[in-house]
C-alpha positions in Angstrom: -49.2 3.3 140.2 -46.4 5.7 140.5 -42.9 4.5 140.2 -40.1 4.2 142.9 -37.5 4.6 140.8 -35.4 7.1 141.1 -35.0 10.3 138.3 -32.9 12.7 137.5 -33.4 16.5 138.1 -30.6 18.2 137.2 -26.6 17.9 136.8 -23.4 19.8 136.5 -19.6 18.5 136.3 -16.4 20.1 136.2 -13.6 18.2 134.3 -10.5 18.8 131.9 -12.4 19.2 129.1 -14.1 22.5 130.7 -15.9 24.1 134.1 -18.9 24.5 132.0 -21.4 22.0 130.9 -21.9 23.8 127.6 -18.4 24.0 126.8 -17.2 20.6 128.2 -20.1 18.6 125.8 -19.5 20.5 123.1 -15.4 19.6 123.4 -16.8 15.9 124.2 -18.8 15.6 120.6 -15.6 17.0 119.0 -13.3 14.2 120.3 -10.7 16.7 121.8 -8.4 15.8 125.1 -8.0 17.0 128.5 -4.7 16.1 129.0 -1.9 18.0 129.1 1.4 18.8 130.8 1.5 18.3 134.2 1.8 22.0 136.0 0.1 21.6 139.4 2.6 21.6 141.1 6.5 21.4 140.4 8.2 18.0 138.7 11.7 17.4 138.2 13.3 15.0 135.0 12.8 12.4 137.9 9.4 12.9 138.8 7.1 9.5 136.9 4.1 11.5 136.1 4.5 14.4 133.6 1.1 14.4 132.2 -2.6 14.8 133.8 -6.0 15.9 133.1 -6.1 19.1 134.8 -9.3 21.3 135.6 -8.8 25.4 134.8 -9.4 27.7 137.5 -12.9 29.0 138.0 -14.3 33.0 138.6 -15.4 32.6 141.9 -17.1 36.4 141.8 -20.4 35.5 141.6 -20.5 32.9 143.8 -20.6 33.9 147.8 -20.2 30.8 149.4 -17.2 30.7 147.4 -15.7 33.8 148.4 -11.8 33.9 149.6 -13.0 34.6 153.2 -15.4 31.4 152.7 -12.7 29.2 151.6 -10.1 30.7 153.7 -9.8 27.4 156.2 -10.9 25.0 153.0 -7.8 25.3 150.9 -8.4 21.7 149.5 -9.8 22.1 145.8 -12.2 19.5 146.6 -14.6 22.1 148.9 -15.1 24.7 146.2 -15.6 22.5 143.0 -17.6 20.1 144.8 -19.6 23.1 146.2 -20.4 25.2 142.7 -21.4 21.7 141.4 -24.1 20.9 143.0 -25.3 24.7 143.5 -25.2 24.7 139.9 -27.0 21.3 139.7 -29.7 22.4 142.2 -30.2 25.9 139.8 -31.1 23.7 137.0 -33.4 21.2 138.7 -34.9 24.4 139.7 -35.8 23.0 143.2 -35.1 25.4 146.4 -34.6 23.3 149.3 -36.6 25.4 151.8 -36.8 24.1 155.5 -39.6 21.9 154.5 -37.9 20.3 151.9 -34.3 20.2 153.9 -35.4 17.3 156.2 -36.4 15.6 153.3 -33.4 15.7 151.0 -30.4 13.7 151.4 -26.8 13.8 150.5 -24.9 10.9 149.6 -21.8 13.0 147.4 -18.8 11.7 148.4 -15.1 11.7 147.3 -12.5 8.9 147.0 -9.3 10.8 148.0 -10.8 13.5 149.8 -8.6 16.5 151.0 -5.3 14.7 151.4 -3.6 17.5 150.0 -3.9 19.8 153.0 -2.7 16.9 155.7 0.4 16.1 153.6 1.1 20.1 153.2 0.7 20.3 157.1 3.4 17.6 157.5 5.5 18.7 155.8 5.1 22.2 157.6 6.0 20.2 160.8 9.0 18.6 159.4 10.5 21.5 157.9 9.6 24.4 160.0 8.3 22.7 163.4 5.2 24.3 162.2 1.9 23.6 163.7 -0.9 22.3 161.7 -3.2 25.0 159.9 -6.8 25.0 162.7 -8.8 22.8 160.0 -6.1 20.8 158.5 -7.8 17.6 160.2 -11.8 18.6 159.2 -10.2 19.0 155.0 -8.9 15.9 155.0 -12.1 13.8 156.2 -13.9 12.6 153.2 -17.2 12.9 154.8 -16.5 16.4 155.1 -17.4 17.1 151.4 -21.1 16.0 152.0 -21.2 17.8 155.0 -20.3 21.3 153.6 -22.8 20.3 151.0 -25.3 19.9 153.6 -24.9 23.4 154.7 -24.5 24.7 151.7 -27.8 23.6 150.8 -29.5 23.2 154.0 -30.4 19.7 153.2 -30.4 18.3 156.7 -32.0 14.2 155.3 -29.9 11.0 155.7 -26.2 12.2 155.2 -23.0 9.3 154.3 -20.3 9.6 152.1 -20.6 6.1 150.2 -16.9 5.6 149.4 -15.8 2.6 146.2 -12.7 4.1 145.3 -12.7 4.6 141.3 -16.6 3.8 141.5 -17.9 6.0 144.1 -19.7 8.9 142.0 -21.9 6.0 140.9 -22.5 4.3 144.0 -23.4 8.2 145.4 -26.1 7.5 143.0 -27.2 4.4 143.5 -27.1 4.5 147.5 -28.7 7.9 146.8 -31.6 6.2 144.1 -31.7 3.5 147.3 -32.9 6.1 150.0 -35.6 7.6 147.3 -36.9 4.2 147.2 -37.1 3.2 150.4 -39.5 6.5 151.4 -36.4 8.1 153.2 -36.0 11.2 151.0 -37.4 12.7 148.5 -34.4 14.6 147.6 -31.2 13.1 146.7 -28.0 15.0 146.0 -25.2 12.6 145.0 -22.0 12.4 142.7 -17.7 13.0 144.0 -15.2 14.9 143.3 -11.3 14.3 143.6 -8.6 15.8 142.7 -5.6 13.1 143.5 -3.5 15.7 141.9 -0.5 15.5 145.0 3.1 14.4 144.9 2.9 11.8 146.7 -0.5 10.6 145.2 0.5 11.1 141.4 4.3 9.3 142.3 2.5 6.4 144.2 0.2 5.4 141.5 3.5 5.3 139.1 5.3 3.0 141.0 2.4 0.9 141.4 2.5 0.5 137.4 -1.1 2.1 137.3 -0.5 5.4 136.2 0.6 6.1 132.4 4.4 7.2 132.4 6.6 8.4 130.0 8.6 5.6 128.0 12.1 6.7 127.0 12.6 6.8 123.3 8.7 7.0 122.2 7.5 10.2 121.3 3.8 10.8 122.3 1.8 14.1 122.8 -0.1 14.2 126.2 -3.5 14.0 124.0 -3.0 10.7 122.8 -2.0 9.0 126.5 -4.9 7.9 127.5 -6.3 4.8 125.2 -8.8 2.8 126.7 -9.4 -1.0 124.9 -6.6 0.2 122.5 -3.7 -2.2 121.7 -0.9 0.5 123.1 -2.5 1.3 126.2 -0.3 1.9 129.4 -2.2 2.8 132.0 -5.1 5.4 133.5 -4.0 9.1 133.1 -4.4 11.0 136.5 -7.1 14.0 136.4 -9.5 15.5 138.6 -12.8 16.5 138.5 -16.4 17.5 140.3 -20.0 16.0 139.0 -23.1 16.6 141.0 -26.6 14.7 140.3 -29.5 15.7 142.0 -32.2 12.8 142.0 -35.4 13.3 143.2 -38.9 10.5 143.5 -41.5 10.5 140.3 -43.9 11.2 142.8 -42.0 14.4 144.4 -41.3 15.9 140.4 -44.7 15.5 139.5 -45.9 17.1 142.2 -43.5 19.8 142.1 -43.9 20.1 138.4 -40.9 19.3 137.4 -40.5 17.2 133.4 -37.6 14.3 134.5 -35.7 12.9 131.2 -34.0 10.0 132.6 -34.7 7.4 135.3 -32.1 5.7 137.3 -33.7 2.5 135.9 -31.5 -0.6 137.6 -28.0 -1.3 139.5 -26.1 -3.6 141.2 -23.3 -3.5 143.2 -20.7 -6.8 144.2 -17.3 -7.3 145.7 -14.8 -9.2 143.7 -13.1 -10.9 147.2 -10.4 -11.4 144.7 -7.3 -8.6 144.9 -7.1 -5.7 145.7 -7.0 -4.2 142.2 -7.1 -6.6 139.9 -10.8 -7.0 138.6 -12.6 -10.5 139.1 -14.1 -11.2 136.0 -16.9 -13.5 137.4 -18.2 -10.8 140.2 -17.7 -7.8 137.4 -19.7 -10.0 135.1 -22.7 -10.5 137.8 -23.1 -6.8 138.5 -23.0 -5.9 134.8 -26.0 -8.8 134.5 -27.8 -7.8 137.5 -28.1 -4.2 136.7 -29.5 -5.4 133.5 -32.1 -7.7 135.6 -33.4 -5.5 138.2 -33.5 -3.0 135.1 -36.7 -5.7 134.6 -35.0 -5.8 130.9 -32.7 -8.1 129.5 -28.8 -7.8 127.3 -30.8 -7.1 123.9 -32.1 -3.9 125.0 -29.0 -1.9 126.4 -28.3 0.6 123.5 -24.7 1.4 124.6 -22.4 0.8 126.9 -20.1 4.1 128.9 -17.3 2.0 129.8 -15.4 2.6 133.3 -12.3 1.8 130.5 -8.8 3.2 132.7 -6.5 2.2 130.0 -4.6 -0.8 132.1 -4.1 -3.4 130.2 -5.7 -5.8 132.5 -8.9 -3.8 133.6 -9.8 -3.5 130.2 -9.7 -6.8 129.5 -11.7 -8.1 132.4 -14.1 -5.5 131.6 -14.3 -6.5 127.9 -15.4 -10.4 128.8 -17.3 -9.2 131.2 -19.8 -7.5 128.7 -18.9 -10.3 126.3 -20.4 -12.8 128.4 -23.2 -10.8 129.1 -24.3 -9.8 126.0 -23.1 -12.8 123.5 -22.4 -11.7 120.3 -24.3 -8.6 120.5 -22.4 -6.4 122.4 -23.7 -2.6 121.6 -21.6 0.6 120.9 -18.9 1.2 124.1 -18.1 4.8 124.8 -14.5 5.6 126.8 -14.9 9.1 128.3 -11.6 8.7 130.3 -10.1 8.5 126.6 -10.9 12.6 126.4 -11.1 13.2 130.4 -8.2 11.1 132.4 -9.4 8.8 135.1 -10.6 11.6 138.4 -10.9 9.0 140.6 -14.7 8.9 142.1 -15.2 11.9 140.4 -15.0 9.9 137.2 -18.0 7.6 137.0 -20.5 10.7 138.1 -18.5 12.9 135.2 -19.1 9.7 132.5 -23.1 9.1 133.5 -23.7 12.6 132.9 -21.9 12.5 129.4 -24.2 9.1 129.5 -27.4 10.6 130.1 -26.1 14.1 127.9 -25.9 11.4 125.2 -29.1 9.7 125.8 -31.0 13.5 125.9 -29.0 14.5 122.6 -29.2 11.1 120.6 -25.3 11.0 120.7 -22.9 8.5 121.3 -19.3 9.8 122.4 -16.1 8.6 120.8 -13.2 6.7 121.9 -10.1 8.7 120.8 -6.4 7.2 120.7 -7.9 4.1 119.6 -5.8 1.5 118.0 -7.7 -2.3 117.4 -6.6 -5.0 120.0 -7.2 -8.7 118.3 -8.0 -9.4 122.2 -10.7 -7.0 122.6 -13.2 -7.3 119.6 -15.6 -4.8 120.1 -17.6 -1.1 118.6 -15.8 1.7 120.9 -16.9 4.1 118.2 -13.4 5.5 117.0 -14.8 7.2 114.0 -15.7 10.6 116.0 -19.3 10.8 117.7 -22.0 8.6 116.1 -25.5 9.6 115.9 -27.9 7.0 118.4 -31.2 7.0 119.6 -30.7 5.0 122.9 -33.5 4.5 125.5 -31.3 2.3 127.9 -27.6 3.0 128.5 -25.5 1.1 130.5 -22.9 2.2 133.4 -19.8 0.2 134.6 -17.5 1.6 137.1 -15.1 -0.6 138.9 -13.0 0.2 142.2 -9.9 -0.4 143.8 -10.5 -3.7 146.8 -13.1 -4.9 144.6 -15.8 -2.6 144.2 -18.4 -3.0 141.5 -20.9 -0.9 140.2 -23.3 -0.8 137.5 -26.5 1.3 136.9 -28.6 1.0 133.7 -30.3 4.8 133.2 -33.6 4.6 131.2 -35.1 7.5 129.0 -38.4 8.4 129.9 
């Protein structure tokens, strides 16, 4: 009997660390950071953030659908990195969605913040020059937009939502995306987010709600060593951005098409906390951790590692840390931090960590934690020492989101 669970295809991300996969592993396994100065747009000695995991500018050349005339009413970032994501995903699942295949492929790929960028740059057109708004200023800031570019992009014309969880949604793109494969509705699944929060008013608000890391007057710290997930000094999530597409696809449709799937999308769960509306609930972060682990049909023993959602807030980290201590006893595996290298992208981030996850699993790699410092309060292996070597057939995914949303997936090597 064939399996309904989902597998993976084919990936691609963008991030600080690179717009190459090759390139953005390779910086990964060296422990090196993505944060730097913040230059996207221009701060004052006022401004609170000063620091940010920015993603480089790509060569559009040899990409059409990218062309300046193609983008010319999609000024938001999130169009065109979102876009050579999952072309570049597709191209290395080597599946070509032809009009048979379209009504059978789906696209889940979402974003958290969406296009904001352009509506707030339209405002302040109006304020300051009675300007009207630029003809698509409305269409880039709709989040569902993203997966509907996607669509035509690729001409997958299947079940279409953009499944938004804040911090968590590239992971719940995949599981709502795995969800669809099982239930017969696709046999395609293209999922994962991008965001790239990098706006004023974005950056300052996330500051003054004593999220984002700021600068402390009279402490002398390089941008590199800002963002410290678990560690005893950390101060909150750097801000970054980032695109990461996975394409998921039935057992039955790669066999059949020939293709050789590496990992399996293996279990999940997803909860609400009903708690606050940022503050983690340990008891409902704890169940979805378990009940991944459960409808994985394994049990705590057999998780290898653990790729931590891990902002750098000193309560979030926390929560998470009992969490998996109740869970898994006094055997907690090897945690990995990738926000440590990357920043936090919002609902880009969880889609960018799986893929260093299952990059991992394929390479028998565990990725370090860098900036880390011990906290008595948070006894665990976050593998500090630089990347360790790690055979793991079943690796665990947290990712937790603002209002309470929770969600786990436990990927499986085939």
């Amino acid at each position: 009997m064939i399996s309904k669970k989902a597998v993976i295809a084919g990936y691609d991300m963008i991030s600080p660390l690179g717009t190459d996969m090759k390139t953005q592993w390779k910086n990964a396994v060296l422990g090196k950071s993505g944060i730097k100065g913040l230059t996207r747009f221009p701060i004052d000695d006022k401004f609170p953030v000063r620091i940010a995991g920015q993603v480089d500018d790509i060569d559009i050349s040899a990409y059409p659908f990218l062309s300046p005339r193609a983008l010319a009413l999609w000024p938001s970032p999130i169009f065109k990195y979102a876009m050579l994501s999952v072309y570049r995903a597709l191209e290395k699942s080597r599946i070509e969605i032809n009009k048979d295949l379209g009504p059978r492929t789906a696209v889940t790929f979402s974003s958290a913040v969406g296009g904001l960028g352009v509506l707030l740059d339209a405002d302040r057109r109006m304020i300051a020059g009675k300007k009207l708004p630029p003809p698509l200023a409305n269409p880039n800031s709709c989040i569902n937009m993203v997966g509907g570019k996607i669509s035509i992009l690729t001409g997958a014309t299947g079940p279409i939502f953009a499944s938004i969880t804040a911090c968590a949604t590239g992971l719940t793109s995949i599981i709502t995306g795995a969800m669809l494969l099982e239930q017969g509705r696709a046999d395609i699944a293209i999922c994962g987010a991008v965001d790239f929060a990098l706006v004023e008013s974005i950056a300052a608000g996330f500051a003054t709600m004593n999220g984002a890391y700021c600068h402390k007057p009279g402490i002398e710290e390089t941008p590199e060593q800002a963002s410290r997930p678990f560690s005893l000094n950390r101060r909150g999530f750097v801000i970054s951005e980032g695109s990461g597409a996975v394409i998921l696809t039935t057992h039955e449709f790669a066999k059949t098409h020939g293709l050789d799937p590496e990992i399996e999308v293996a279990g999940w769960s997803m909860t609400s906390d009903a708690h606050h509306f940022v503050a983690p609930n340990f008891e409902t972060v704890k169940r979805c951790i378990s009940e991944s682990i459960a409808d994985a049909g394994i049990s705590p023993g057999d998780i290898d590692s653990v790729n931590a959602h891990a902002t750098s807030t000193k309560i979030g980290d926390k929560v998470e840390y009992h969490a998996l201590k109740a869970v898994f006893q006094d055997n907690l595996p090897p945690v990995s931090a990738n926000k440590s290298m990357t920043g936090h992208a919002m609902g880009a981030s969880s889609v960018i960590e799986s893929i260093f996850a299952v990059k991992g699993m394929l390479n028998n790699l565990i990725l370090p934690t860098i900036n880390y410092i011990p906290d008595p309060e948070i006894e665990m292996d976050c593998v500090p020492e630089g990347v360790r070597n790690l055979n793991q057939e079943f690796v665990l995914k947290n990712a937790f989101g603002f209002g309470g949303c929770n969600s786990c997936v436990v990927f499986r090597k085939i």
